[in-house]
PDB file of N, CA, C and O in Angstrom:
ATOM      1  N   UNK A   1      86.109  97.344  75.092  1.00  0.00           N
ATOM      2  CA  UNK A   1      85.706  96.179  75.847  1.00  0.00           C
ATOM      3  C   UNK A   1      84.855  96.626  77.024  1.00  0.00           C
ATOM      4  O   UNK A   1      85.228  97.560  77.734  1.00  0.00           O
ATOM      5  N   UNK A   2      83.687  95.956  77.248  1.00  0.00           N
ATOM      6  CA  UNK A   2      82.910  96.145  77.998  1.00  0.00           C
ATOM      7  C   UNK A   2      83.216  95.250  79.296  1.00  0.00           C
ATOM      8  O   UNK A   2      83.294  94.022  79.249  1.00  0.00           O
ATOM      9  N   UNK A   3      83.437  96.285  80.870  1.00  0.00           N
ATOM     10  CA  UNK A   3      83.864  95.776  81.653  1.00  0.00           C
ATOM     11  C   UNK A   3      83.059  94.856  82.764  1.00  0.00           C
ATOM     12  O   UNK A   3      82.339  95.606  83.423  1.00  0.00           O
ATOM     13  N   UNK A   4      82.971  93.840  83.081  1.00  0.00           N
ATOM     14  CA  UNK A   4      81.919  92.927  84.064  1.00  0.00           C
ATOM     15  C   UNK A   4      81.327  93.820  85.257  1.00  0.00           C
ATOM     16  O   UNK A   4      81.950  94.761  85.747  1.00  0.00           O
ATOM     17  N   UNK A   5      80.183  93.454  85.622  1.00  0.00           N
ATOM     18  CA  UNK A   5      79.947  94.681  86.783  1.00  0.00           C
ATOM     19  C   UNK A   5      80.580  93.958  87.721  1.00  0.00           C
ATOM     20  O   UNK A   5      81.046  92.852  87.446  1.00  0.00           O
ATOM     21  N   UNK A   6      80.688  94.591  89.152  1.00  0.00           N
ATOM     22  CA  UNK A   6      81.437  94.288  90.255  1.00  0.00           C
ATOM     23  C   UNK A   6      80.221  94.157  91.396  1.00  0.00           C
ATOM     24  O   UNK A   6      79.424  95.074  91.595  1.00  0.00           O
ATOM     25  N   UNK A   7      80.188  92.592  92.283  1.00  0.00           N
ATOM     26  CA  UNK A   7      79.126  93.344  93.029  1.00  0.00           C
ATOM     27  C   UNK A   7      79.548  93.662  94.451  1.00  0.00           C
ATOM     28  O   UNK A   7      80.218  92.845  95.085  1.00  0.00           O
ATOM     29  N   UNK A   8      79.220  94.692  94.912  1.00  0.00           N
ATOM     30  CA  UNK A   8      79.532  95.569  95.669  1.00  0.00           C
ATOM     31  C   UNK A   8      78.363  95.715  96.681  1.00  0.00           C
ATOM     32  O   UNK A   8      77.183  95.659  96.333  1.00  0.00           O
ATOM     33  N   UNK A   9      78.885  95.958  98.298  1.00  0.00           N
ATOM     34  CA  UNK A   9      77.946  96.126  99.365  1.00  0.00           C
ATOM     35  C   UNK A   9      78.357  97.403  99.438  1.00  0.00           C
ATOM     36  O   UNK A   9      79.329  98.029  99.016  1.00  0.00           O
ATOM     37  N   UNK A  10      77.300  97.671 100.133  1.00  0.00           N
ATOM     38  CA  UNK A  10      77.498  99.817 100.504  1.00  0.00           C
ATOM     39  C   UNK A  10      78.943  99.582 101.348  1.00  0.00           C
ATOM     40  O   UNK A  10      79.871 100.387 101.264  1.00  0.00           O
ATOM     41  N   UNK A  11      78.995  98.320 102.198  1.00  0.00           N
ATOM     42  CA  UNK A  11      80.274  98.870 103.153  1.00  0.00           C
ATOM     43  C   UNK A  11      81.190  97.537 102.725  1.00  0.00           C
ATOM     44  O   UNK A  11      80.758  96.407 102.499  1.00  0.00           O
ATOM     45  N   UNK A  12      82.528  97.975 102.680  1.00  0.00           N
ATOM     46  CA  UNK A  12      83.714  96.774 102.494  1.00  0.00           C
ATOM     47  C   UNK A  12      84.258  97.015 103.176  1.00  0.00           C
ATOM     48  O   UNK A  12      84.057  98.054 103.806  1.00  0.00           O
ATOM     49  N   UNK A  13      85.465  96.023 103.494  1.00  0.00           N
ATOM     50  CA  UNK A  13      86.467  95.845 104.037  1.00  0.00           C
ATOM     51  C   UNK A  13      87.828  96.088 103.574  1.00  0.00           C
ATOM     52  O   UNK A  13      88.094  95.063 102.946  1.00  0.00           O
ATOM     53  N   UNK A  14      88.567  96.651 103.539  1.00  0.00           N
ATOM     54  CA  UNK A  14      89.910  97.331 102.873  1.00  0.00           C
ATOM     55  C   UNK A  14      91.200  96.622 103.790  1.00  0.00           C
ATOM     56  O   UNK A  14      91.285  96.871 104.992  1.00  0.00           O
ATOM     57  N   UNK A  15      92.106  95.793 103.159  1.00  0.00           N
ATOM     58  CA  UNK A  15      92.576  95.085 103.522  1.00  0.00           C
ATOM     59  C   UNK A  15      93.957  96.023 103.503  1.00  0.00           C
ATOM     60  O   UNK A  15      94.406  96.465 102.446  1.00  0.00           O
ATOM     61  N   UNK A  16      94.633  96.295 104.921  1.00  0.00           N
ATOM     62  CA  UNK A  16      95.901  96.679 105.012  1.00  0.00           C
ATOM     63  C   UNK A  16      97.193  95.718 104.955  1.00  0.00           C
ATOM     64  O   UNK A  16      97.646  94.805 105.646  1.00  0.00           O
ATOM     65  N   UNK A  17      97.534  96.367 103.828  1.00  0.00           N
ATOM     66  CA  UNK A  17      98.973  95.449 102.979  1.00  0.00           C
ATOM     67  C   UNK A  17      99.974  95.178 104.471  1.00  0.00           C
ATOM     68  O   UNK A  17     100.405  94.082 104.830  1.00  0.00           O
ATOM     69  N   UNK A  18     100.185  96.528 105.194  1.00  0.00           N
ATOM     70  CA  UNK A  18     101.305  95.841 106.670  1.00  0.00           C
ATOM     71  C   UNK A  18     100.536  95.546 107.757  1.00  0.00           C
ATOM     72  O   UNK A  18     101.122  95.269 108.804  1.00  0.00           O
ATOM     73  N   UNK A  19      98.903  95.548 107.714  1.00  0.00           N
ATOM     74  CA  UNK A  19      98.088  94.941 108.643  1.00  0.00           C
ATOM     75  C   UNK A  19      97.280  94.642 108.527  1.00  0.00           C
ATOM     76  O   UNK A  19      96.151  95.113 108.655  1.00  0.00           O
ATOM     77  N   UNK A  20      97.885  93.284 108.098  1.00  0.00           N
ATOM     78  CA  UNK A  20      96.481  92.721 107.630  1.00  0.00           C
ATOM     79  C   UNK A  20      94.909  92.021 108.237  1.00  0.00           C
ATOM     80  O   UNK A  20      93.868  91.597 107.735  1.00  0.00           O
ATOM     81  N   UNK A  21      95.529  92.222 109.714  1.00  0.00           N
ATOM     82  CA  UNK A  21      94.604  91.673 110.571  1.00  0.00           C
ATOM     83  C   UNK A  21      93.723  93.023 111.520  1.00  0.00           C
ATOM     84  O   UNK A  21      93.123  92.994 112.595  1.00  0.00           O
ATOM     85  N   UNK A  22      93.964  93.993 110.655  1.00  0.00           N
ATOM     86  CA  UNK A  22      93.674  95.864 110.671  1.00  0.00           C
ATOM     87  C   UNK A  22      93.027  96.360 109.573  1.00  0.00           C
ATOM     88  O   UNK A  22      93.281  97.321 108.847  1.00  0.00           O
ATOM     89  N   UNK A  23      91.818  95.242 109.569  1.00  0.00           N
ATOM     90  CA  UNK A  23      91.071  95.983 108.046  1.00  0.00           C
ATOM     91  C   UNK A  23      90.724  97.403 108.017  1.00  0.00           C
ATOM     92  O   UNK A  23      91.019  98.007 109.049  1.00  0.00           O
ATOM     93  N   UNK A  24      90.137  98.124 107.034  1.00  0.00           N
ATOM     94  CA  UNK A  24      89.570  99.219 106.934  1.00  0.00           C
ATOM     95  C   UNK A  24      87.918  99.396 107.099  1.00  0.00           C
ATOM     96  O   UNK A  24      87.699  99.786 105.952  1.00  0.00           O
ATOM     97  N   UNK A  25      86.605  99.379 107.735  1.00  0.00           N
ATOM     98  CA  UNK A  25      85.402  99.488 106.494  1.00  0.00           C
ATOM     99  C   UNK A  25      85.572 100.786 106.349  1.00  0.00           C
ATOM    100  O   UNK A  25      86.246 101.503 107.089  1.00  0.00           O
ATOM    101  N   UNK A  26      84.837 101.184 105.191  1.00  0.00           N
ATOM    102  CA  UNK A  26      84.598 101.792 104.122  1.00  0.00           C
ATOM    103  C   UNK A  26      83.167 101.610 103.486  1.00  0.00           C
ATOM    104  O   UNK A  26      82.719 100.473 103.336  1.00  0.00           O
ATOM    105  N   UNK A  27      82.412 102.784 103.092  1.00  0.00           N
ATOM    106  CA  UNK A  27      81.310 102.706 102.241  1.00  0.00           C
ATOM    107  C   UNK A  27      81.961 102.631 101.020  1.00  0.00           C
ATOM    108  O   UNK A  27      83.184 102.726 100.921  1.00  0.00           O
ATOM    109  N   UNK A  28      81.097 102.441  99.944  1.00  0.00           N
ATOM    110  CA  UNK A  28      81.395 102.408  98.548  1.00  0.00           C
ATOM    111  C   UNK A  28      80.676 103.517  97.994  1.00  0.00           C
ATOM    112  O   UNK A  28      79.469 103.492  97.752  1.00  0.00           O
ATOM    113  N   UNK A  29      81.511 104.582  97.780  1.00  0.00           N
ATOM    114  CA  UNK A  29      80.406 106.072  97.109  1.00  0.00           C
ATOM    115  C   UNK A  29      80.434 105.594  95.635  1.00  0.00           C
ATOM    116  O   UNK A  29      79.224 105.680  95.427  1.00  0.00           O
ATOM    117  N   UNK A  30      80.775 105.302  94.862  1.00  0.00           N
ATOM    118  CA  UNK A  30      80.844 105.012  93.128  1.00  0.00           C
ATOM    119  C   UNK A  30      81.835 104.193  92.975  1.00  0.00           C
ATOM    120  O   UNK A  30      82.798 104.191  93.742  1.00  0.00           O
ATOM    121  N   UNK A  31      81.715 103.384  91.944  1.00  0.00           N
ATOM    122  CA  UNK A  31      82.608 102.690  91.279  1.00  0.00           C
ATOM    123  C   UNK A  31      82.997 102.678  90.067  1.00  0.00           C
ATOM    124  O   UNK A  31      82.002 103.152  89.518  1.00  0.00           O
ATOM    125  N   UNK A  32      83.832 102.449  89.146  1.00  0.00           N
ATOM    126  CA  UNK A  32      83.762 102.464  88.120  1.00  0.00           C
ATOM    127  C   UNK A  32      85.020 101.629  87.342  1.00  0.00           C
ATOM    128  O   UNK A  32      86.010 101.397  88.036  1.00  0.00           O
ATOM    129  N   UNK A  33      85.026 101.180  85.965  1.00  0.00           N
ATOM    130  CA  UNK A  33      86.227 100.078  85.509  1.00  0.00           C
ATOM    131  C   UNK A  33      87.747 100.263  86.077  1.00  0.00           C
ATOM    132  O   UNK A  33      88.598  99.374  86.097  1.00  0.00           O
ATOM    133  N   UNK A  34      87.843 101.069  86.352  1.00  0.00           N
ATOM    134  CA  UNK A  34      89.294 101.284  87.436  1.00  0.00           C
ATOM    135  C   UNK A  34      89.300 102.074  88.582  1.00  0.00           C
ATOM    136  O   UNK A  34      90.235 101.956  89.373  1.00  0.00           O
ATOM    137  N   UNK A  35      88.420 102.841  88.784  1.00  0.00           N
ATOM    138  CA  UNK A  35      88.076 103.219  89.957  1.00  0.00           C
ATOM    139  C   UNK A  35      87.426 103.062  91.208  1.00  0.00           C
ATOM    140  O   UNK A  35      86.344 102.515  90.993  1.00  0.00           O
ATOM    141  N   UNK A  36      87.610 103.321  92.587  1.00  0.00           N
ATOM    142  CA  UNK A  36      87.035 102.737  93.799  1.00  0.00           C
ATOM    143  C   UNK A  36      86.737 103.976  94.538  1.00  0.00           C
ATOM    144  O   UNK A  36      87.574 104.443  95.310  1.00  0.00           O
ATOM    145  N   UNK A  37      85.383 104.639  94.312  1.00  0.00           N
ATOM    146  CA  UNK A  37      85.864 106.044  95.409  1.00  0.00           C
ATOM    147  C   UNK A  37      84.751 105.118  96.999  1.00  0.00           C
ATOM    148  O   UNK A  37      83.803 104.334  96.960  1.00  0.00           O
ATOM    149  N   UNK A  38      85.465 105.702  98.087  1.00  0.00           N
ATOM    150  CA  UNK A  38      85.074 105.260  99.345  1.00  0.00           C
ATOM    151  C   UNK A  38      85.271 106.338 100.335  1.00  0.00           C
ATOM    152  O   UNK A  38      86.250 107.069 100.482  1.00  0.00           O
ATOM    153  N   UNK A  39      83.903 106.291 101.133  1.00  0.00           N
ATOM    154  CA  UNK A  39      84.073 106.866 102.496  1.00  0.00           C
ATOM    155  C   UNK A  39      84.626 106.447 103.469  1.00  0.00           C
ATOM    156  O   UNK A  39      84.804 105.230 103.428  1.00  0.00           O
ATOM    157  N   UNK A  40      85.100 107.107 104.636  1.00  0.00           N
ATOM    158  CA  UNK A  40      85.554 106.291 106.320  1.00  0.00           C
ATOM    159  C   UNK A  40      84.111 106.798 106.733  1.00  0.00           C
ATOM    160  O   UNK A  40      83.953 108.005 106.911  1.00  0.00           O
ATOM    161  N   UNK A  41      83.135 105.988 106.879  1.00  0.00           N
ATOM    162  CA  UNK A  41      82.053 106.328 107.878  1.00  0.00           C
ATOM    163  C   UNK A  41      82.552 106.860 109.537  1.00  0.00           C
ATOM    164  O   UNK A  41      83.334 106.245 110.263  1.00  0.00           O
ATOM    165  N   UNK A  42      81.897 108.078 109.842  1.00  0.00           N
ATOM    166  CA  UNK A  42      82.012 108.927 110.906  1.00  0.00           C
ATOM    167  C   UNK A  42      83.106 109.910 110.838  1.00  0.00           C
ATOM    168  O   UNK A  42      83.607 110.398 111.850  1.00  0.00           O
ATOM    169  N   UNK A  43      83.561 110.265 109.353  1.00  0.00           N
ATOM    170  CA  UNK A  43      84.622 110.879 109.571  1.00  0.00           C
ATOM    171  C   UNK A  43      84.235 111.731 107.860  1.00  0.00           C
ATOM    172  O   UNK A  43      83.258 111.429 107.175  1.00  0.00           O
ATOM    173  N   UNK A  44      85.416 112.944 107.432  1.00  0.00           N
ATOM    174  CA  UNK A  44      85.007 113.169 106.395  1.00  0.00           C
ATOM    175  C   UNK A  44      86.077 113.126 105.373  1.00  0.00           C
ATOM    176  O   UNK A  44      86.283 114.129 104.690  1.00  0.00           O
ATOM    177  N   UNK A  45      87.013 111.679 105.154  1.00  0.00           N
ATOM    178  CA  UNK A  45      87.539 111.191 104.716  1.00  0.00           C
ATOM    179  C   UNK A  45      86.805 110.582 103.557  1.00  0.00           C
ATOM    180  O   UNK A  45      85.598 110.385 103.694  1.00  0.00           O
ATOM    181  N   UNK A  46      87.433 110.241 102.360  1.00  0.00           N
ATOM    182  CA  UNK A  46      87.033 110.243 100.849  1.00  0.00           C
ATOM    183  C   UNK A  46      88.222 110.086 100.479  1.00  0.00           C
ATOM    184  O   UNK A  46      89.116 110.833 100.878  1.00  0.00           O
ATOM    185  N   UNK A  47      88.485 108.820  99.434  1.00  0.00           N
ATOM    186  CA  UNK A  47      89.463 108.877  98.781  1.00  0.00           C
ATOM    187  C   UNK A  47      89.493 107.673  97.691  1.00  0.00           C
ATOM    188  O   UNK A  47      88.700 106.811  98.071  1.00  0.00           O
ATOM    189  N   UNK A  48      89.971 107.390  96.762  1.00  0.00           N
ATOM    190  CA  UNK A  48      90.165 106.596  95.874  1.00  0.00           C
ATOM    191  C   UNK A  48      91.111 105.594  95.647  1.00  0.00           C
ATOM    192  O   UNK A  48      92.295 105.929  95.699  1.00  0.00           O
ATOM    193  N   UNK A  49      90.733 104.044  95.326  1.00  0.00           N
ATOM    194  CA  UNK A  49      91.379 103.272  95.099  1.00  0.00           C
ATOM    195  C   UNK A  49      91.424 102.988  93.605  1.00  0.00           C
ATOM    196  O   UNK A  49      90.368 103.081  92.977  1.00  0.00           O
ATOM    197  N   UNK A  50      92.732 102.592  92.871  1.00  0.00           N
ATOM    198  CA  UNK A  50      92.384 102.405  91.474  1.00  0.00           C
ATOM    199  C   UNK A  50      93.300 100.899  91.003  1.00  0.00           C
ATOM    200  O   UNK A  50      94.174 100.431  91.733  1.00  0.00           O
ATOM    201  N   UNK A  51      92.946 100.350  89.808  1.00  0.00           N
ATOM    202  CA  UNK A  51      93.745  98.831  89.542  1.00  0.00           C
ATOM    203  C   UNK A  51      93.737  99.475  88.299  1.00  0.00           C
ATOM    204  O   UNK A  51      92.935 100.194  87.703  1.00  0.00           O
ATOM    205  N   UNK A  52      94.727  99.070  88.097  1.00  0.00           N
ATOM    206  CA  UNK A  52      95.681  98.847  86.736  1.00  0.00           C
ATOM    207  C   UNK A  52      94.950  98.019  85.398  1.00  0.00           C
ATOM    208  O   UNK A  52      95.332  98.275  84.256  1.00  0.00           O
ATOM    209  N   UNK A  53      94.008  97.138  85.625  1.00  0.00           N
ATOM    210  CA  UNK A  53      93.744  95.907  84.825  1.00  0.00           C
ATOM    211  C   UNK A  53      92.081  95.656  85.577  1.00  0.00           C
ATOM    212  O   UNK A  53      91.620  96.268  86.540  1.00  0.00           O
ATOM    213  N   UNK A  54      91.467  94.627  84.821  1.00  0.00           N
ATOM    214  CA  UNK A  54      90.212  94.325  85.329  1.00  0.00           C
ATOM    215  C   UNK A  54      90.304  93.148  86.168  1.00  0.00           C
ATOM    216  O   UNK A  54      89.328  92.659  86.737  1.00  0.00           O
ATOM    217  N   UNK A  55      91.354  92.748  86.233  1.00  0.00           N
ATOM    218  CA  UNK A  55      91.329  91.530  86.601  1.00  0.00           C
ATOM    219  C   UNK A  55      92.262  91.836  88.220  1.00  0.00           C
ATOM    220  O   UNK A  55      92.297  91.011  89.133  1.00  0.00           O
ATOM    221  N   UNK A  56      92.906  93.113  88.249  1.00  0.00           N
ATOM    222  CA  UNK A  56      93.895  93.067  89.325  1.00  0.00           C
ATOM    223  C   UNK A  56      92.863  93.818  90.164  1.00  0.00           C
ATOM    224  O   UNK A  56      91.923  94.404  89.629  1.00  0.00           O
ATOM    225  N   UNK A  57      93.106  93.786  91.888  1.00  0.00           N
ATOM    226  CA  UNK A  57      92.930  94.448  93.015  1.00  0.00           C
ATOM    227  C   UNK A  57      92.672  96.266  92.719  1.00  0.00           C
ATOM    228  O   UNK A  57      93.244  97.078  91.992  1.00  0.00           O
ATOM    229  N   UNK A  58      91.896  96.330  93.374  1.00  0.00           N
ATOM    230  CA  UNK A  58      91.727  98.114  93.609  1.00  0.00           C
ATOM    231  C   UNK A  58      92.968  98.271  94.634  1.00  0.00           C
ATOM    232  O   UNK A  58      93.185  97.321  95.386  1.00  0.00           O
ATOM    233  N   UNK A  59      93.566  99.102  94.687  1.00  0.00           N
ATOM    234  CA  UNK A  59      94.978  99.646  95.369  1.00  0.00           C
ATOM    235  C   UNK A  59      94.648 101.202  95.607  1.00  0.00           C
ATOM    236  O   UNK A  59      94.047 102.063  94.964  1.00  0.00           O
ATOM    237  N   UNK A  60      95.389 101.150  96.948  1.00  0.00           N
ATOM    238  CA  UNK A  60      95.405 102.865  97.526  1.00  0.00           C
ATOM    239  C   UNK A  60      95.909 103.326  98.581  1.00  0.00           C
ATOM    240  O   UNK A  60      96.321 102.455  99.346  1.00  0.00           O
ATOM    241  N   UNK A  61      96.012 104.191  98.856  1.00  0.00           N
ATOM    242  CA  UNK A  61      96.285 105.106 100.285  1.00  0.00           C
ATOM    243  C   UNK A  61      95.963 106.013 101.018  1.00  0.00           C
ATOM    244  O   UNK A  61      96.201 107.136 100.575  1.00  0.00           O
ATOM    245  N   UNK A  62      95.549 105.956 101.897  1.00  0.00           N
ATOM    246  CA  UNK A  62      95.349 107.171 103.099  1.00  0.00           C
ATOM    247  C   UNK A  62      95.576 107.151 104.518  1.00  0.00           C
ATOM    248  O   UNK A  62      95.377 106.126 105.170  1.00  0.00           O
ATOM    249  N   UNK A  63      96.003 108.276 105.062  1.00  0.00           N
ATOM    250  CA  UNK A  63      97.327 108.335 105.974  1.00  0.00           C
ATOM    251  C   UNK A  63      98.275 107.545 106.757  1.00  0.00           C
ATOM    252  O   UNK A  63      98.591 107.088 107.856  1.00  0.00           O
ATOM    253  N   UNK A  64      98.583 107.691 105.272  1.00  0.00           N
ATOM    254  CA  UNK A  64     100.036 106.504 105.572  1.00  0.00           C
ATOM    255  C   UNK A  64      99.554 105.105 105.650  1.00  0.00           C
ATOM    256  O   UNK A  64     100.337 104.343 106.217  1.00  0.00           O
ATOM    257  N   UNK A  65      98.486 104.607 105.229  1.00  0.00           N
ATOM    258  CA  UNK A  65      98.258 103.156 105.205  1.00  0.00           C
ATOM    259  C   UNK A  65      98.421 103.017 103.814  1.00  0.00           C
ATOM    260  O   UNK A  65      98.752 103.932 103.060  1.00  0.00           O
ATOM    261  N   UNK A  66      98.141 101.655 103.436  1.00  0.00           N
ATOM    262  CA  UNK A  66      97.842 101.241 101.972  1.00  0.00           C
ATOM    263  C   UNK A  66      97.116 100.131 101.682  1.00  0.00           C
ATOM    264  O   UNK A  66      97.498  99.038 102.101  1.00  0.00           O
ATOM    265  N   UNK A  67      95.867 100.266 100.859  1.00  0.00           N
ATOM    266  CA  UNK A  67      95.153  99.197 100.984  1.00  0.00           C
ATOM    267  C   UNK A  67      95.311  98.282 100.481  1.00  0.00           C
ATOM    268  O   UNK A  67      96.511  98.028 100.381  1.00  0.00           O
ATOM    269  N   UNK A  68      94.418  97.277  99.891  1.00  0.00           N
ATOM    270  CA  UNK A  68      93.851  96.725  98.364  1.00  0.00           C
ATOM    271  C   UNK A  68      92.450  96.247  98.873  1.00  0.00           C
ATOM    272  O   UNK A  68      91.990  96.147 100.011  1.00  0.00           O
ATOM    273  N   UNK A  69      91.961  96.003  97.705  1.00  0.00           N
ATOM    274  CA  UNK A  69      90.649  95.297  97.454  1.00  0.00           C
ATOM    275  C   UNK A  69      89.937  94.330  96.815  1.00  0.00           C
ATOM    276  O   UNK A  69      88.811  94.684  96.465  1.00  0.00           O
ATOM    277  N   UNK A  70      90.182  93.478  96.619  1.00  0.00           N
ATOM    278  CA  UNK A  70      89.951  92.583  95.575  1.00  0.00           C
ATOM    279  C   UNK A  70      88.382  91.892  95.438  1.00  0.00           C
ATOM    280  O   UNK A  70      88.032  90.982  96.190  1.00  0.00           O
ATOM    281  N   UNK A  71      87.443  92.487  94.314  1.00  0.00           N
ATOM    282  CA  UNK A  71      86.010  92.189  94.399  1.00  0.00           C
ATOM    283  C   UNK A  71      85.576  90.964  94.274  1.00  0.00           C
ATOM    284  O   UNK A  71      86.545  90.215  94.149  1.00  0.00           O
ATOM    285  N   UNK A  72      84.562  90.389  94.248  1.00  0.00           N
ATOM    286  CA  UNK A  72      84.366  89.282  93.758  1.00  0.00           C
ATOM    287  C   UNK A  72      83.355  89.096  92.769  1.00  0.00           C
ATOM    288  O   UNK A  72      82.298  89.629  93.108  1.00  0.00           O
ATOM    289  N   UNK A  73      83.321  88.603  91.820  1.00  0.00           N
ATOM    290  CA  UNK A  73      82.371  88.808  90.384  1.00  0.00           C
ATOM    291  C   UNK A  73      80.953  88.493  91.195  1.00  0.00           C
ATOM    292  O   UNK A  73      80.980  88.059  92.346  1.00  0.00           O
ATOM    293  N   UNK A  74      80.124  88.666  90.720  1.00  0.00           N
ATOM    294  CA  UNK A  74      78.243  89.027  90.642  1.00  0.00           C
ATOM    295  C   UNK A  74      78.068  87.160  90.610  1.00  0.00           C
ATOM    296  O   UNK A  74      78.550  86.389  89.781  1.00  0.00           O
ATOM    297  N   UNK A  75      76.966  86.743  92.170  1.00  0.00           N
ATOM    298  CA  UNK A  75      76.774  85.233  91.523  1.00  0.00           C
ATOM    299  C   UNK A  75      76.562  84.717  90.496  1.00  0.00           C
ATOM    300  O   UNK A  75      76.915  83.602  90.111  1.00  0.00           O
ATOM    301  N   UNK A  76      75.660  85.904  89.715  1.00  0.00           N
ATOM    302  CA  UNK A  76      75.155  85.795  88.281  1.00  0.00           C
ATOM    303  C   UNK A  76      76.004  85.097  87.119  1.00  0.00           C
ATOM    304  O   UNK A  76      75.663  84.346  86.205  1.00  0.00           O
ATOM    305  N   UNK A  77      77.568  85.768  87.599  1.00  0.00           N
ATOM    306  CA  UNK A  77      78.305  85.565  86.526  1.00  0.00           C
ATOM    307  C   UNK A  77      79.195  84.208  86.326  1.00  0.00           C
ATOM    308  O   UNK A  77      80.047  83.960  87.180  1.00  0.00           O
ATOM    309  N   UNK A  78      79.029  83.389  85.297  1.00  0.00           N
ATOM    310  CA  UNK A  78      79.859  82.254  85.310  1.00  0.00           C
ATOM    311  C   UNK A  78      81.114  82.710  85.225  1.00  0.00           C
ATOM    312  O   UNK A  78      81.581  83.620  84.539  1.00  0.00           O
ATOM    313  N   UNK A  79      81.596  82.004  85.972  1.00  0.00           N
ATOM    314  CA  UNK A  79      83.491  81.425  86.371  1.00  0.00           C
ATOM    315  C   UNK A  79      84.053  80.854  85.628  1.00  0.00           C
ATOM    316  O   UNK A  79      83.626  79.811  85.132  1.00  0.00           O
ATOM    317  N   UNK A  80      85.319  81.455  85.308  1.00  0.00           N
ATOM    318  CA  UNK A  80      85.957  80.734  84.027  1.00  0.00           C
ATOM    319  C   UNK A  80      85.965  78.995  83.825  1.00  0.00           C
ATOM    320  O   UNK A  80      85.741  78.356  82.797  1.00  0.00           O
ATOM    321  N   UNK A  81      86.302  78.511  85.178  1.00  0.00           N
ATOM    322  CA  UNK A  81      85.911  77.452  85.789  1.00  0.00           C
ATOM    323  C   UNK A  81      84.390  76.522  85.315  1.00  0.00           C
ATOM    324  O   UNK A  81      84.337  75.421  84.767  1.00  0.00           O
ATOM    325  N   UNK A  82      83.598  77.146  85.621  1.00  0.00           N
ATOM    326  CA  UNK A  82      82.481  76.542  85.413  1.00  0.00           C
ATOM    327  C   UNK A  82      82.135  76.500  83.949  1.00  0.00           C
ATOM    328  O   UNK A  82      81.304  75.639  83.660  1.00  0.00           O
ATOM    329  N   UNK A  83      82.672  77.375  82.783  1.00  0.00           N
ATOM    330  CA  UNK A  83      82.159  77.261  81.680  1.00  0.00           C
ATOM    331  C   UNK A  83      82.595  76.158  81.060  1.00  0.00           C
ATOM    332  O   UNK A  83      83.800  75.907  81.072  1.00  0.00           O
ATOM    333  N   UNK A  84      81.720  75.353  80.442  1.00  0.00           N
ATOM    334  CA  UNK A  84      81.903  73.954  79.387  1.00  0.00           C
ATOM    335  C   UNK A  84      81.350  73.932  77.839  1.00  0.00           C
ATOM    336  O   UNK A  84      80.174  74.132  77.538  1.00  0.00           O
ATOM    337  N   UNK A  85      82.082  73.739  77.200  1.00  0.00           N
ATOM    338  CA  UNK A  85      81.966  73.953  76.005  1.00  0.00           C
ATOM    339  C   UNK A  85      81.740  72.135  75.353  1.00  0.00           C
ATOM    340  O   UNK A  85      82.518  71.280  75.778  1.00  0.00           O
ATOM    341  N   UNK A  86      80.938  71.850  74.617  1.00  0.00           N
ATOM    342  CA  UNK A  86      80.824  70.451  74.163  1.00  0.00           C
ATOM    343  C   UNK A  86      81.006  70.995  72.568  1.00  0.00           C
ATOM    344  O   UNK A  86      80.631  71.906  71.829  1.00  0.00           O
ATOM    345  N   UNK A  87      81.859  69.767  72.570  1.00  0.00           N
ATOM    346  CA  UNK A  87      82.402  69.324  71.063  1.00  0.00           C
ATOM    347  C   UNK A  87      81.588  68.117  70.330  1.00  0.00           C
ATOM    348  O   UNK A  87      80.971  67.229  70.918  1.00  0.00           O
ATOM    349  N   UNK A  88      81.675  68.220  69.396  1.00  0.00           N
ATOM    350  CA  UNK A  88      80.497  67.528  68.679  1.00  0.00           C
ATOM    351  C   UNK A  88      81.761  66.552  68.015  1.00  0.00           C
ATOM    352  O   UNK A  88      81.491  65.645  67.227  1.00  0.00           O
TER     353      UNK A  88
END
């Protein structure tokens, strides 16, 4: 199965699971169907977030935090929502 692309800005926001009002940014060095690798800009921190499923959150940790990420599909792409199918 071929996985939807993700669209992605060079820098995100990494949402801390016990603070959540304590985001992370982060560059986006590569991505890939379960993988999230990211920089801490000004620092030489690198590390990876990964999801289980295509449909679940990127998840991770570094020192002692824990993130998630949850992307949002490409405008391009129709929403399960929006698709209509006509019956004849």
């Amino acid at each position: 199965m071929v996985s939807r692309k993700i669209a992605m800005e060079s820098r995100i926001k990494l949402i801390d699971v016990d603070r959540p009002d304590e985001p992370l940014e982060v560059e986006v060095e590569r991505v890939m169907e379960s993988t999230l690798r990211v920089l801490v800009p000004n620092t030489v921190i690198r590390f990876e977030l990964r999801r289980p499923s295509e449909d679940a959150p990127f998840e991770g940790a570094v020192g002692g935090r824990y993130f998630i990420f949850e992307p949002q599909p490409r405008a391009s792409e129709p929403s399960a929502s929006k698709i209509k199918t006509r019956r004849k």
